[in-house]
Phi, psi and omega in degrees: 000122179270089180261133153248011156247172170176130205279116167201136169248146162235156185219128190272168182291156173278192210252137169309123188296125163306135162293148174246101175197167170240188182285107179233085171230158195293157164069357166252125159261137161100047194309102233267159178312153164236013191288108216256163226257158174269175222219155188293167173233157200315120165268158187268099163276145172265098173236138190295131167220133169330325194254045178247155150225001201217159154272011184308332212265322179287348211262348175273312167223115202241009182268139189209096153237187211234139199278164217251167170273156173299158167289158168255144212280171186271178188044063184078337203281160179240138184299162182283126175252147198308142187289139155338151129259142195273121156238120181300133148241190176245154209282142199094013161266131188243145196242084180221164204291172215233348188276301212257348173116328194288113189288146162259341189165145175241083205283079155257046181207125185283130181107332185292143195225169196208110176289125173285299208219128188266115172303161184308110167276220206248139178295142203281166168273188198274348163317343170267355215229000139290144180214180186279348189268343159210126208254342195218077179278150179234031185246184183187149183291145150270173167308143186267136197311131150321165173269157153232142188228139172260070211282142161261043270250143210188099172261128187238109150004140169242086182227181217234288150273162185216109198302120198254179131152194209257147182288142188087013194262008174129353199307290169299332163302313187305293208299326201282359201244004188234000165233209167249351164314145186246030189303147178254162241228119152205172190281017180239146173288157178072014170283350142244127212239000181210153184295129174267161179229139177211120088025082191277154167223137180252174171301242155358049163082350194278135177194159167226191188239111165230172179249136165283096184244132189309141155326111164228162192252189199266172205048039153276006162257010166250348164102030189285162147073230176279337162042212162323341193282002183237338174286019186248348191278355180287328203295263194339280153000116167315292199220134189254138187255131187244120174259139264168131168291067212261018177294325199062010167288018126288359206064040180231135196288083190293348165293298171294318175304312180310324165263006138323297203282339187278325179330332195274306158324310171298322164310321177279353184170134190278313197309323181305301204324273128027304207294152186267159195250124136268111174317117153216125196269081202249166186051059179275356164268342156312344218259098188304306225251125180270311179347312180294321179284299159330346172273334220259357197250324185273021163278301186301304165319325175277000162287331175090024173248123186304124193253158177225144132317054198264157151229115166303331174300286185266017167068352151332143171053357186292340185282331190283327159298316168289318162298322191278309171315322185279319164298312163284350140301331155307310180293321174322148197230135197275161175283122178306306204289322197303135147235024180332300197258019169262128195227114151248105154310112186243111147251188211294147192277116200260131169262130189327278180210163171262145167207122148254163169239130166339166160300305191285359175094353168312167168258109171241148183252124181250094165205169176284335160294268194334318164274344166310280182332311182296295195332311215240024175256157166210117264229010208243315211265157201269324191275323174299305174316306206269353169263003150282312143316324193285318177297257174008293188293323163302330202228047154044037176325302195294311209278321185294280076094296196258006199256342199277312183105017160318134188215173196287139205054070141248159188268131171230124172271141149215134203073254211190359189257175185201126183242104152317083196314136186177126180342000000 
């Protein structure tokens, strides 16, 4: 089954708790704090691998989290932190965060790999937390929470050529007669409803990859027909094979079709428009007036495009197409100006905190310190509660809070935690 979308959250491990403990050893008295720090927790890697083809894998599981670091031990010791977890994709996935839109990465080289989600690191122990002013702290961090995300996952096909034209016009015959691919081939439009992939080999060991892209109409850069779910897959692709009716037994123009499907391609992206086309010219054994195939191959020739003469059925003119397609894959030349494969990760520009107000009319505070800070606090112990006030007060809660219209007993949330507000 061939899927190319796919829906998934992952949540990298939290970071391991720091220990809260002291020095119990014989002949020392008054033993200084030992609480030893907790160890990261996994981050969630994307790594491309070759022998994936589909996202199909997503559609069975789509929750992915990643195990927390040991907690940290007494005599100093620090927990161990959690191995990665790797999730396999397939090459041509492109990765965006799914709230804001933002590609994170575009995995096409096997083996390449991308951290999604960064683990927690591990909360330090209470060992860091002496001082002269307090010599026996009995408090200690929890672990800072993994990031987690909700992907958006997209595959764009990896092929070298890529078979273009209007449905029925021969497409899937050429793949299944010039490869070990099996799209199937019937007397209806739209029998191939998702892109094949085939593997052409030529003699002396030479070979590319091409692809069967789904049949498209005209508004399929507005999403008639198959629409977006296929024109992207065209992005990939070097060299486009534009394949063309040339019986016309269907009623079909090959001059007008041709300039439709590019039209739709410009709409859809000017660089498809831009990508180079080679012409074939299918079912040239239908065509009673040979006159016709000579008007419709020197329009195009005189357009400047190399044109073939094929019957994708009996294999006619396919070795001579397939040789000049195999020379121009080799010869490409990427457009220097394309950044088609430069992928920039922007991240969200991070602000101390935010404050709003809920649904429930609470005032909640949003930012990544402040909630880092609630996560790794432990809200149980009387001295951690009070270097969590002593932060609160630094970094001018209370005042921001009433500039808001926080007024005494309201409730202010961050995170999961709920604070009950007062002068």
């Amino acid at each position: 089954m061939f899927i190319d979308r796919a829906r998934i959250f992952v949540k990298a491990g939290d970071g391991g708790d720091g220990m809260s403990s002291f020095r119990r050893e014989k002949y020392v008295p008054n033993g200084g704090p030992s609480g030893g720090d907790g160890g990261r927790g996994a981050d969630i890697i994307l790594q491309a691998d070759k022998n994936i083809n589909t996202l199909v894998d997503f559609r069975y599981k789509r929750l992915f989290k990643a195990p927390a670091g040991e907690n940290g031990q007494s005599a100093g010791k620090y927990g161990r932190g959690a191995e990665p977890m790797v999730i396999p994709v397939p090459l041509g996935t492109v990765v965006k965060e799914e709230e804001t839109g933002k590609i994170f990465c575009d995995l096409t080289e096997d083996g390449q790999t991308f951290v999604i989600a960064k683990g927690g690191r591990g909360g330090r122990g209470n060992i860091h937390f002496q001082t002269s002013a307090n010599r026996a702290p009995t408090f200690a961090e929890k672990g800072e929470p993994g990031e987690e995300f909700w992907l958006q996952l997209e595959l764009k096909v990896l092929a070298d050529v890529g078979l273009l034209g209007y449905p029925s016009v021969g497409k899937s015959s050429i793949l299944r007669k010039v490869s070990a691919a099996q799209p199937e081939v019937a007397a209806y439009h739209f029998t191939t409803l998702t892109p094949v992939l085939g593997v052409v080999n030529l003699v002396d060991h030479r070979s590319f990859v091409m692809a069967d892209i789904p049949g498209l109409i005209e508004g399929a850069s507005e999403g008639v027909g198959l629409g977006h779910n296929f024109l992207r897959h065209i992005e990939r692709t070097n060299i486009l094979i534009h394949v063309l009716d040339v019986s016309g037994m269907e009623g079909r123009d090959p001059k007008a079709d041709f300039a439709a499907i590019n039209e739709e391609l410009k709409k859809y992206s000017e660089k498809l428009s831009h990508k180079m086309q080679i012409i074939a010219l299918n079912k040239i054994d239908l065509v009673e007036d040979e006159k016709q195939i000579t008007a419709v191959r020197e329009y195009f020739e005189h357009k400047g495009y190399e044109v073939f003469l094929i019957n994708a059925l009996s294999g006619e003119g396919l070795t001579e197409l397939i040789e000049r397609a195999y020379y121009w894959v080799e010869n490409f030349v990427p457009d220097p100006e394309s950044n088609e494969d430069v992928v920039v990760y922007e991240p969200k520009p991070e602000v101390e905190f935010v404050i709003t107000r809920g649904d429930d009319a609470a005032f909640v505070i949003t930012g990544k310190r402040i909630e880092r800070l609630v996560a790794m606090t432990n809200m149980d112990d009387e001295q951690s509660l009070r270097r969590f006030q002593r932060i609160w007060r630094y970094m001018e809660l209370d005042k921001k809070l009433k500039e808001k219209g926080c007024k005494e007993g309201d409730e202010v949330r961050i995170g999961d935690e709920v604070f009950t507000f007062q002068e």
